[in-house]
Backbone as a printed PyTorch tensor [residue, N CA C, xyz], in Angstrom:
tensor([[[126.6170,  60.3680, 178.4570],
         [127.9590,  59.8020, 178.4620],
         [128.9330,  60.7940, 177.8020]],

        [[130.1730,  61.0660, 178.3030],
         [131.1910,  62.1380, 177.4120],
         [131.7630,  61.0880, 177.1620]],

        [[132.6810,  61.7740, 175.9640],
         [133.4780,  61.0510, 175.4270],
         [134.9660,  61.3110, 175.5380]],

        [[135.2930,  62.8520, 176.4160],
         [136.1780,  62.9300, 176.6430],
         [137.4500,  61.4540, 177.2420]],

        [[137.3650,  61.4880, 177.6860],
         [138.4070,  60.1150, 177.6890],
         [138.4480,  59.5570, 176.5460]],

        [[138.1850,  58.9510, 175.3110],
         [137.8680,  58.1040, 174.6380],
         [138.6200,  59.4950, 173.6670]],

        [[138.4210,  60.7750, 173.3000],
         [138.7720,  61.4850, 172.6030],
         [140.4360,  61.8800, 172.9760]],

        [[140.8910,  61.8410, 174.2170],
         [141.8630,  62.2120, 174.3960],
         [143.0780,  61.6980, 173.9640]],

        [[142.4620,  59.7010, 174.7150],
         [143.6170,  59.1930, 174.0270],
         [143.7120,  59.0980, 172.6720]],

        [[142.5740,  59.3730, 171.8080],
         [142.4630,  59.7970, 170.2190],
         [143.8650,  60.3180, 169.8450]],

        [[143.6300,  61.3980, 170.3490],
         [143.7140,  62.5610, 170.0300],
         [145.3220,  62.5200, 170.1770]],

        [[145.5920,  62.2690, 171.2370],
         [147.3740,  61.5050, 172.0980],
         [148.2180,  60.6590, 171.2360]],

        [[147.2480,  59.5460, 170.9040],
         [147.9550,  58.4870, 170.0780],
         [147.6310,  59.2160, 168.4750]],

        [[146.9740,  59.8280, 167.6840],
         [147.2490,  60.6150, 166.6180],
         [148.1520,  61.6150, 166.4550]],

        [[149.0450,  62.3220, 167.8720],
         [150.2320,  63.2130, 167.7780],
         [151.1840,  62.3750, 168.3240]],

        [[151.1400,  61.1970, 168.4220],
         [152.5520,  60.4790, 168.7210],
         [152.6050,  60.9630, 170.1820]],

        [[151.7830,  61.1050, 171.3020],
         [152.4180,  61.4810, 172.9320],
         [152.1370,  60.3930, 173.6910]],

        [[152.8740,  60.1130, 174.6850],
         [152.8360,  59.4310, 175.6930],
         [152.2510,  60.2570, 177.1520]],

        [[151.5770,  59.7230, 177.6630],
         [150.9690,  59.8440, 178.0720],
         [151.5100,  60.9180, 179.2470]],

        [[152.8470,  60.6910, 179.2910],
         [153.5310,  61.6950, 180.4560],
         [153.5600,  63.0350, 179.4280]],

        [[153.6840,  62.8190, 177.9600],
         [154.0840,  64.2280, 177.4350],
         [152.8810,  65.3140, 177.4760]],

        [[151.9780,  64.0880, 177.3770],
         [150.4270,  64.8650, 177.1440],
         [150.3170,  65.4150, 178.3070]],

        [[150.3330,  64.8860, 179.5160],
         [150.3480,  65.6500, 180.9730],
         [151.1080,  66.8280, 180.9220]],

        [[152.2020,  66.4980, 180.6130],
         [153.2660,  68.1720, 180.7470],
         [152.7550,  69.0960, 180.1180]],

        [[152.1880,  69.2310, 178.4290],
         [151.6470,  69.7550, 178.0580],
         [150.4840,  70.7040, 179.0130]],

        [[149.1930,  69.6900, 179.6520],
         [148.5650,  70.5460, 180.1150],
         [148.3510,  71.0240, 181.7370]],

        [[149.7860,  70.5630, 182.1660],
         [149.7990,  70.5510, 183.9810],
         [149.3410,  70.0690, 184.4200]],

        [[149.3040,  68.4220, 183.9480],
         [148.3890,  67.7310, 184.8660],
         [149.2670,  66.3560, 185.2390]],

        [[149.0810,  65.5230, 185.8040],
         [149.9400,  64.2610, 185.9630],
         [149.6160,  62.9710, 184.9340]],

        [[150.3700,  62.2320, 184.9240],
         [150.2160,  60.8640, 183.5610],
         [149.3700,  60.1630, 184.5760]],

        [[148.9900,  60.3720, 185.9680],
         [148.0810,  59.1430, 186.3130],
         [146.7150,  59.9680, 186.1440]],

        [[146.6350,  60.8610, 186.1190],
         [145.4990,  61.5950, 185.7370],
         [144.9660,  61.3450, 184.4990]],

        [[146.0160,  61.6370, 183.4470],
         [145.4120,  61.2330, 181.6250],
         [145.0970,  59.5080, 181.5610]],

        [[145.4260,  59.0490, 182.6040],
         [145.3530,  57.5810, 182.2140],
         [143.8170,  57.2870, 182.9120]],

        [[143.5920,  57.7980, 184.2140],
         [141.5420,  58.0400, 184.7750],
         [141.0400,  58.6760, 183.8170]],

        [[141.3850,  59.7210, 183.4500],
         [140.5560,  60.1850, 182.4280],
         [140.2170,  59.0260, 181.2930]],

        [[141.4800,  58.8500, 180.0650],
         [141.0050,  57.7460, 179.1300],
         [140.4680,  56.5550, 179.7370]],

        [[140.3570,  56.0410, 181.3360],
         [139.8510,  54.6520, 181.4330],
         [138.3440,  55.1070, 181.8680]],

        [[138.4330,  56.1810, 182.0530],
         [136.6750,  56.8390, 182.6840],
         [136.7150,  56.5820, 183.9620]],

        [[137.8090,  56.5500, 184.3540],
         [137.4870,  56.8280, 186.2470],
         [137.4440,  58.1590, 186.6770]],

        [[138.2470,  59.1220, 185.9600],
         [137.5350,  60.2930, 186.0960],
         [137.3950,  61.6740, 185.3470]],

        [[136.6200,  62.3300, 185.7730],
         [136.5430,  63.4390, 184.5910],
         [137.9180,  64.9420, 185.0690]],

        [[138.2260,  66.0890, 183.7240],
         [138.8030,  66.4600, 184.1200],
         [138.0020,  67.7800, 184.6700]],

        [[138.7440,  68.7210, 184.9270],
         [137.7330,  69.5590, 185.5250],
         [137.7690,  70.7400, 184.3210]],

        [[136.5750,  71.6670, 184.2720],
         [136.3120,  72.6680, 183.4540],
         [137.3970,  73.4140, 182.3960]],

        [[137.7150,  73.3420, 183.0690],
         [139.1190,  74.6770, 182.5890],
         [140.1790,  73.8230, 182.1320]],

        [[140.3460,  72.5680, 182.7830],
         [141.5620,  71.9260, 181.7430],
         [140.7700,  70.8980, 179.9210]],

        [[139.6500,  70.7530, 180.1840],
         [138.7740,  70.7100, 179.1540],
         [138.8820,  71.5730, 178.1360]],

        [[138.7320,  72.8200, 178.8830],
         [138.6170,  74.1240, 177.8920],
         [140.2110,  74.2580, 177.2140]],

        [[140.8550,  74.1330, 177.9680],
         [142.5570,  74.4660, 177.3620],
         [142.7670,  73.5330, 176.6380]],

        [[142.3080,  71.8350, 176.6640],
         [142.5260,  70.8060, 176.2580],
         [142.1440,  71.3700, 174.7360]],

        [[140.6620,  71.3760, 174.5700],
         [139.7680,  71.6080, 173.5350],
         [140.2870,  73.0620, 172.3950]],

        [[140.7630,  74.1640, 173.1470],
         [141.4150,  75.6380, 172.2620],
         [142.8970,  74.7790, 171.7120]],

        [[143.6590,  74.1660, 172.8430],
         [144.9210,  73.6840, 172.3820],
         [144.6810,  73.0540, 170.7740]],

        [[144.0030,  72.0800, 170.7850],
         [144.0050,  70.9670, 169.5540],
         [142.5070,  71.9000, 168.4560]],

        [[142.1960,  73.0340, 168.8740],
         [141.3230,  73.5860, 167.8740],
         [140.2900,  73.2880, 167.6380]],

        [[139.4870,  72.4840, 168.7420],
         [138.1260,  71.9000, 169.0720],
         [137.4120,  72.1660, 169.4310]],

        [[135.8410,  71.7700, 169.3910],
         [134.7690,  72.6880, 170.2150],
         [134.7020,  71.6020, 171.5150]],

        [[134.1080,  72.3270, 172.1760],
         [133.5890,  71.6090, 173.3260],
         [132.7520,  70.6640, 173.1460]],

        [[131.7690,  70.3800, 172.0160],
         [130.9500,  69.9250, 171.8250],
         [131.4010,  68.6120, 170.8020]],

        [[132.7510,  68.3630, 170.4510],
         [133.3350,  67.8540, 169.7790],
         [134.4690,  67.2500, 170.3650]],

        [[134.6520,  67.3530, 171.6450],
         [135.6730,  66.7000, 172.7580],
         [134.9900,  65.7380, 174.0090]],

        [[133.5910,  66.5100, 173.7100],
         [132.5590,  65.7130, 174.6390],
         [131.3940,  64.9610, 174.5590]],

        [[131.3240,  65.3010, 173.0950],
         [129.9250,  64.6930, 173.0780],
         [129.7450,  63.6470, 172.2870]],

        [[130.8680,  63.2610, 170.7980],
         [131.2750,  62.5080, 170.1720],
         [132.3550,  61.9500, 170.2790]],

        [[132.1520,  60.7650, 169.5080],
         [133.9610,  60.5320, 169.3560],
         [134.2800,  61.5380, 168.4140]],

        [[135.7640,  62.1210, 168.0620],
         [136.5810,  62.7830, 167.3790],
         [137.0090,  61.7930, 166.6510]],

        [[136.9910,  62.5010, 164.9350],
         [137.7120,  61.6260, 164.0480],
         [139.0490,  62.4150, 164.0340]],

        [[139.7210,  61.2210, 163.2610],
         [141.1260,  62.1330, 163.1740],
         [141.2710,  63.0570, 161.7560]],

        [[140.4240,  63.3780, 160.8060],
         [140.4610,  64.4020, 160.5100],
         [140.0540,  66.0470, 161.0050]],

        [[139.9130,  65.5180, 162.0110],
         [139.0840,  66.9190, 163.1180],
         [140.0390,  67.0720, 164.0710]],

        [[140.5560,  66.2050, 164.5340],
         [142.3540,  66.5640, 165.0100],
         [143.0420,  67.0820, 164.1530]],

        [[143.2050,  66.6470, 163.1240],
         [144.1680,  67.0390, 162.4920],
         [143.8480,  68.4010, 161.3760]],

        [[142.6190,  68.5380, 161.8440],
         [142.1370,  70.1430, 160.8660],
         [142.2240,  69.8580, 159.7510]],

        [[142.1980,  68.6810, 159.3580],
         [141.8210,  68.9170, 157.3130],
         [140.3280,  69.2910, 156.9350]],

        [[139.4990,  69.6620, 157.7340],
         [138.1340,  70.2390, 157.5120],
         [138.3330,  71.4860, 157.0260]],

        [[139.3380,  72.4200, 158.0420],
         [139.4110,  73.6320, 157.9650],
         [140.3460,  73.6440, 156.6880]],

        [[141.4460,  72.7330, 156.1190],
         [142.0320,  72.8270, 154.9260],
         [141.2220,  73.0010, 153.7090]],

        [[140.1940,  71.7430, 153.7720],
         [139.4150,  71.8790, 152.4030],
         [138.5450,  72.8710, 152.6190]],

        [[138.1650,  74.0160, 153.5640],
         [137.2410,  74.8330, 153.5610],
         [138.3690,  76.2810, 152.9740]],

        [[139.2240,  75.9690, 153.3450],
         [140.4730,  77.1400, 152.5730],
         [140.2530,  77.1520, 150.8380]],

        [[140.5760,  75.6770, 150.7370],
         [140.6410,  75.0270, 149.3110],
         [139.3370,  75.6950, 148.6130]],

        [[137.9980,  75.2800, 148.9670],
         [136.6550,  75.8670, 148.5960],
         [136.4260,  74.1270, 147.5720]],

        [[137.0960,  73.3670, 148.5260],
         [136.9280,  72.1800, 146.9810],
         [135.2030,  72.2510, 146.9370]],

        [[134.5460,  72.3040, 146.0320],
         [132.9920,  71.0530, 145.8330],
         [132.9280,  70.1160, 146.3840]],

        [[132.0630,  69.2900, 147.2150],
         [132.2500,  67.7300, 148.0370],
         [132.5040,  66.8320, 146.6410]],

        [[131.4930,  67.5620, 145.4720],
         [131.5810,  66.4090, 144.1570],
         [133.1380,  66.3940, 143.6490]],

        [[133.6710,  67.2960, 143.5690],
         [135.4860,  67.6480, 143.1020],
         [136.0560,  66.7110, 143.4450]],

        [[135.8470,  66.9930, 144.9590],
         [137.2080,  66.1160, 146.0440],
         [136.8800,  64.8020, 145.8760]],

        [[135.0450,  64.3880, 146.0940],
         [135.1950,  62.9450, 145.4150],
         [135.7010,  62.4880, 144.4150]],

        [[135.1650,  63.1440, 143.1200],
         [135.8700,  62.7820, 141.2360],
         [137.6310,  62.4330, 141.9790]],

        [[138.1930,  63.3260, 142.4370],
         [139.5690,  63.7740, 142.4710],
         [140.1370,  62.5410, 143.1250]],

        [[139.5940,  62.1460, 144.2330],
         [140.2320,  61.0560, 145.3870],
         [139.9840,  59.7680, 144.3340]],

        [[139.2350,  59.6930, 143.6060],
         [138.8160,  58.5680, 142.8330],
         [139.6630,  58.5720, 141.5800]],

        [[139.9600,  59.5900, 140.9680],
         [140.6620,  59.2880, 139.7410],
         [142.2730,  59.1440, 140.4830]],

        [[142.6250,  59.8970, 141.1240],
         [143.4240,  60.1960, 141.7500],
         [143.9860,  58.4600, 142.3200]],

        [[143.1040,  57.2170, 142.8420],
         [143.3660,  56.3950, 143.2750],
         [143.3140,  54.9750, 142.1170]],

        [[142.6050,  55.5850, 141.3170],
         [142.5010,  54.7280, 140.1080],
         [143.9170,  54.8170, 138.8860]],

        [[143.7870,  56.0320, 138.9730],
         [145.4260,  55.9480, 137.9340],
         [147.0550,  56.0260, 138.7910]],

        [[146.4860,  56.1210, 140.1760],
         [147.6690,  56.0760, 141.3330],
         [148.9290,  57.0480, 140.3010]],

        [[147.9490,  58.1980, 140.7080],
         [148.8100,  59.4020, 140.3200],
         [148.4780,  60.9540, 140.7210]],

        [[149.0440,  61.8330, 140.8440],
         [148.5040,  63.0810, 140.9690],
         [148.6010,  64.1000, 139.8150]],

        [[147.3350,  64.7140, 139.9050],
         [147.1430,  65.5080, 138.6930],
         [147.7520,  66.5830, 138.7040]],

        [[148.8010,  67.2540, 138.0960],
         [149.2190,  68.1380, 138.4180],
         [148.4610,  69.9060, 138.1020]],

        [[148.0150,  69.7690, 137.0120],
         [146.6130,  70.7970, 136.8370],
         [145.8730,  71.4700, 138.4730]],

        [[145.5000,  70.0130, 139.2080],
         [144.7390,  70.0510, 140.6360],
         [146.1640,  71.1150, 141.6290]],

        [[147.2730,  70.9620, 141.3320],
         [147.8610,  71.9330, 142.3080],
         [147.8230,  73.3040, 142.0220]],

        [[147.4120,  73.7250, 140.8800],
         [146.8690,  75.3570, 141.1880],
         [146.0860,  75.7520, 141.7320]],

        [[145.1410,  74.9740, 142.5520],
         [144.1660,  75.6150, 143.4280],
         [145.2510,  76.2290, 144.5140]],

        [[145.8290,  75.2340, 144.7750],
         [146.8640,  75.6940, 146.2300],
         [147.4970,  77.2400, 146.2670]],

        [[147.9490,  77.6080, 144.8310],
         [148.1350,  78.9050, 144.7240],
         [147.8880,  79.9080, 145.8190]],

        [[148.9170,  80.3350, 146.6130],
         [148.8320,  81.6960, 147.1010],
         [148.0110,  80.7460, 149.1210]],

        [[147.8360,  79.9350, 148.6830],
         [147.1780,  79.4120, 150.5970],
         [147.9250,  78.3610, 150.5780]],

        [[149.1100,  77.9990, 150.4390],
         [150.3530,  77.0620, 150.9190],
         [150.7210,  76.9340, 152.4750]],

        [[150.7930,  78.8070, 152.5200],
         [151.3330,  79.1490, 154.5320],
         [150.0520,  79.1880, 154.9070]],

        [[148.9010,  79.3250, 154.9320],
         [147.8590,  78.8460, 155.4670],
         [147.5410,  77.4030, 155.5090]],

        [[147.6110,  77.1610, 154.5350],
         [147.4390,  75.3110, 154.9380],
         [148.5710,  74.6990, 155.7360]],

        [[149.4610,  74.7760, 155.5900],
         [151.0370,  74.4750, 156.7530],
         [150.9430,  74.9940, 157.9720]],

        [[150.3980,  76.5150, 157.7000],
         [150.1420,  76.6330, 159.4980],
         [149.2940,  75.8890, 160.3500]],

        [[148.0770,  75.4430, 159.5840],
         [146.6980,  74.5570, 159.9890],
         [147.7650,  73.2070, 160.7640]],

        [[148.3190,  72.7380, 159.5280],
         [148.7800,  71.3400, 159.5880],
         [150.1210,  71.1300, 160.5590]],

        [[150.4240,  72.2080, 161.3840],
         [151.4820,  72.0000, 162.2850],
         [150.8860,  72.2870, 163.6900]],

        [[149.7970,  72.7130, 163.4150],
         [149.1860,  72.4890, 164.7260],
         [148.3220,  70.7780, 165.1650]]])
């Protein structure tokens, strides 16, 4: 079973597109993105592939799972910039939600990878 359909409109409704914008984007028609997400039909090779480089995905991650929306949205590749510890980012998200505050100490990691993380996050 792919999951392409099921990932697209993910992927669509996590950048705010309608379904005609998403077509323009990749030259294809809005009745097309709409077979695709209902599974009537698949797209063909090459608009897969452009689909998948566009949003920074593997192939194997457009088709074979569902896509979370941190994998759309590249915060994998953020915290791999960061170098957080998995144990850090947990302590951090936890104190962080318990005193509903941010530590300000925690923003010197960011130091010097600001335009790297912004470039990630505008794609």
């Amino acid at each position: 079973m792919s999951y392409f359909g099921v990932n697209i409109r993910k992927i669509r409704l996590t950048k705010k597109l309608s379904q005609t914008e998403f077509a323009k984007i990749f030259g294809i028609t809005r009745a097309s993105v709409g077979a695709y997400e209902e599974g009537r039909a698949e797209a063909k090779i090459d608009k897969i592939i452009e689909i998948a480089s566009h949003y920074k995905l593997t192939l194997d991650q457009l088709l074979s799972k569902k896509i979370t929306i941190n994998e759309i949205s590249n915060f994998n590749k953020v915290d791999k910039i960061l170098n957080f510890p998995k144990q850090e980012k947990t302590e951090t998200i936890v104190e962080d939600r318990k005193n509903n505050d941010l530590d300000i100490n925690r923003l010197d990691i960011l130091e010097g990878k600001v335009d790297e993380i912004l470039e990630i996050l505008k794609k």
